[in-house]
Steps between C-alpha positions, in 0.01 A plus 500: 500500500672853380598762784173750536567882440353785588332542156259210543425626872392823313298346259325315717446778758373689206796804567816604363829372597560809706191482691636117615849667585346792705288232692858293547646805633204577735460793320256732678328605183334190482096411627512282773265320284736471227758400696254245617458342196892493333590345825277210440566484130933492599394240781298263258725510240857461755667757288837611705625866368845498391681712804840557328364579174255782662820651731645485157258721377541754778209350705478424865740163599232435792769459690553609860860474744548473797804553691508409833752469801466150567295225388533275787366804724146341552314841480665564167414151353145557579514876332608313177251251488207777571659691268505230210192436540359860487718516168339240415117641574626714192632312257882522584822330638738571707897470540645488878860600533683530864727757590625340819459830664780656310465832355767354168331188445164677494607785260569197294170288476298865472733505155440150463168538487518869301662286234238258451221761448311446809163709518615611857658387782394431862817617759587393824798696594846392640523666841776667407314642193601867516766407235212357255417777255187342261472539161268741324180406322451184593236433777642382845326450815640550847349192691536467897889679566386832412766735304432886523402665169348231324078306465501228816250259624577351852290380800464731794827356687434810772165426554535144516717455741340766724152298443704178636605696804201600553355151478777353754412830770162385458545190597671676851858483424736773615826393409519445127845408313534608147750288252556787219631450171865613374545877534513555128184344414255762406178228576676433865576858567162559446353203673781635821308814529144361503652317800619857674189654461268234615732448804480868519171563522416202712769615782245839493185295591653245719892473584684228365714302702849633383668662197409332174690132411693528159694236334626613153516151264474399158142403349621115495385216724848456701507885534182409649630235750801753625280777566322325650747369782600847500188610652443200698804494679432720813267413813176365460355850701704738181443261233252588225158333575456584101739489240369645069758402295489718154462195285343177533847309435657693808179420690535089461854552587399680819294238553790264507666715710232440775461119464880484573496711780148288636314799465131371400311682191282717611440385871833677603586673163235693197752468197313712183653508128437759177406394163277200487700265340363155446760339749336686744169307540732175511702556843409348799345670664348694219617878479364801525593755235468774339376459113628715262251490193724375238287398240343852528875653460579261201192549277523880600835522396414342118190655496716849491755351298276398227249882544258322624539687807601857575876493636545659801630852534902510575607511843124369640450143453190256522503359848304232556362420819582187732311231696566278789472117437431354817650217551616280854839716612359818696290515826455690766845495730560341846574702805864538582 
């Protein structure tokens, strides 16, 4: 059976070959009805447009990167696959490079990707991006690190974590250890300072019991686990009662932490995580996190990349807004 082409889906759909290719590139000229009806004709028939001969002809490659820090990062897998499958929603692939957080190797998968006539290009920045300088005319997207002067989508890290603190004083605790992320992490800075303030403003209504617990660690799961001794490692009357790590790996490493040191989850300990990654719901006991809507950030993200969506004015992002996910790890604490 010979290949079908675009000139029997026309004659068929009773149009002209350019209608067909304006419906292929979602082109928003077209009826919905219309559209409607091509669609069906293009599923019936299986016909499969020719992507390197229409990039050839100066059209769109449907084509989407991605560069990201790290791929084993379980947050950033997850961004991937929501964003692949929003691509998807719209007719278009993707290509996922890693920079492995280095400001070089990521000025060389954005040209990578420049080179293969990608339709735009979803970005999340090295931390030590202040070297990166983009190129012009091609559309990028800032996704979760922020970078000053250019469109960004992100969850509310600030707002998140002061919602989690809020959650654990709530629940009646008073002393309430914080495992930030590295200092040069824009997300962890950010998620540092939703700590401060809710600490802050919670010392105002009722006094905490001490200054506020910091350990500074990577966002990884042994990171987790030393932090986590860090904190622990002091009397059971100065200890925290309640530890929020800023991501879900750190938090199951805390977690570890305590089940060494025979410190039962949450009848002596509340342990709470950020981002909602599926390894969350599978601890034991289940924990509590804070969800950052990544599907919403992905499809966002290619929504604006493709103008299906206005892009957000330089220098103020779309934040989206957290949850908690309840899980088995907090509680109110015991007395001293």
């Amino acid at each position: 059976m010979s290949k079908v082409g675009i000139r029997e889906v026309a004659k068929l759909a009773g149009v002209s070959t350019g209608t067909v290719s304006r419906v292929l590139n979602d082109h928003p000229s077209v009826t919905k009805e219309l559209r409607a009806r091509v669609t069906a004709i293009i599923k019936d028939l299986g016909y499969t447009p020719d992507a390197s001969a229409r990039s050839m002809r100066g059209k769109v490659s449907r084509l989407i990167g991605i560069v990201i820090p790290d791929l084993t990062n379980p947050f950033f897998a997850e961004l991937v696959q929501s964003a692949e499958q929003a691509a998807a929603n719209h007719g278009y692939n993707i290509i996922v490079m890693t920079s492995f957080d280095h400001a070089a190797k990521e000025a060389d998968r954005i040209k990578q990707l420049t080179s293969r006539k990608v339709d735009g290009i979803m970005l999340v920045p090295s931390n030590d991006f202040h070297t990166l300088k983009l190129p012009k005319g091609l559309p990028i997207v800032v996704v979760d690190r922020l970078m000053p002067g250019y469109s960004g989508i992100a969850a509310d890290h600030r707002n998140g974590v002061r919602l989690g603190v809020e959650h654990l004083l709530q629940l009646g605790h008073r002393r309430i250890g914080f495992i930030s992320g590295p200092g040069h992490s824009v997300p962890a800075n950010d998620r540092l300072r939703g700590y401060l303030d809710a600490i802050e403003q919670a010392d105002d209504r009722t006094p905490m019991a001490g200054p506020p617990l910091i350990a500074e660690a990577a966002f990884d799961y042994e990171s987790g686990r030393s932090a986590g001794n860090y904190l622990l490692a002091r009397a059971r009357n100065e200890r925290p009662t309640a530890i929020f790590a800023s991501s879900d790996q750190q938090a199951i490493g805390c977690m570890r932490a305590a089940h060494d040191l025979g410190i039962p989850i949450p009848a002596a300990l509340s342990i709470l995580g950020f981002d909602g990654i599926p390894l969350a719901s599978m601890t034991t006991p289940r924990l509590t996190t804070v969800k950052q809507p990544i599907q919403d950030i992905a499809a966002a993200a290619v929504a604006v990349l493709l103008n299906k969506q206005t892009a957000p004015d330089l220098d103020n992002p779309i934040l989206f807004g957290c949850e908690i996910l309840k899980g088995e790890t907090t509680a109110p604490p015991q007395p001293d």
